[in-house]
N, C-alpha and C positions, 0 to 999 in steps of 0.2 A: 457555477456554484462554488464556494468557498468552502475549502478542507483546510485543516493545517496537518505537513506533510514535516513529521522529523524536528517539529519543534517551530515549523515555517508557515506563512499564513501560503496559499497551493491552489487557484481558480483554477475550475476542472469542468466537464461537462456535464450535465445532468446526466442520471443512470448512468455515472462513471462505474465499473467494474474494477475491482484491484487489479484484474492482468490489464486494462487497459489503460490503468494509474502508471505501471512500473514500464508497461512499453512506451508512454509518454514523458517520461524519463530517462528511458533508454536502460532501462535494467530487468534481466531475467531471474523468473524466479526459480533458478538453481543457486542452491545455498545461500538462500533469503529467508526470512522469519516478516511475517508482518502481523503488525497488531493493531486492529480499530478499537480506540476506547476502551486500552486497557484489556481486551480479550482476542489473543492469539485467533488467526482464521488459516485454516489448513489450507497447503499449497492445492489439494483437490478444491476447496471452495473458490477460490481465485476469481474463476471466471463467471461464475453465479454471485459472488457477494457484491450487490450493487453500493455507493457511496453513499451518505447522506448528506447534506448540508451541515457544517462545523463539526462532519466528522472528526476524530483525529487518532491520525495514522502514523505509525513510528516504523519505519523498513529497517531492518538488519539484517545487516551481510558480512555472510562467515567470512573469516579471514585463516588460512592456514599460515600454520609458523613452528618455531620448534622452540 
């Protein structure tokens, strides 16, 4: 299925799951923010929020700095 991930077009599986978007990525979600369509989904949803077709998903990841 086709998402676009960050601004990118992102073929994925069907019943993609957000944690199994970011592990096929290679990114944990500690000190991540994701948002499908514009509405933040809590790191608790992760693994219940399945994907949809031309979902679109924007990941952010905290950066510390001074």
């Amino acid at each position: 299925m086709d998402i676009i991930v960050n601004g990118k077009p992102h073929k994925t599986n069907e019943k993609c799951t957000i944690s199994q978007l970011l592990a096929d990525l290679g990114m944990h979600a500690t000190h991540i923010a994701v948002e499908v369509n514009m509405t933040v989904v809590s790191r608790s949803q992760h693994s219940q929020f399945v994907l949809s077709q031309h979902d679109r998903v924007e990941i952010i990841q905290a950066v510390g700095g001074g």
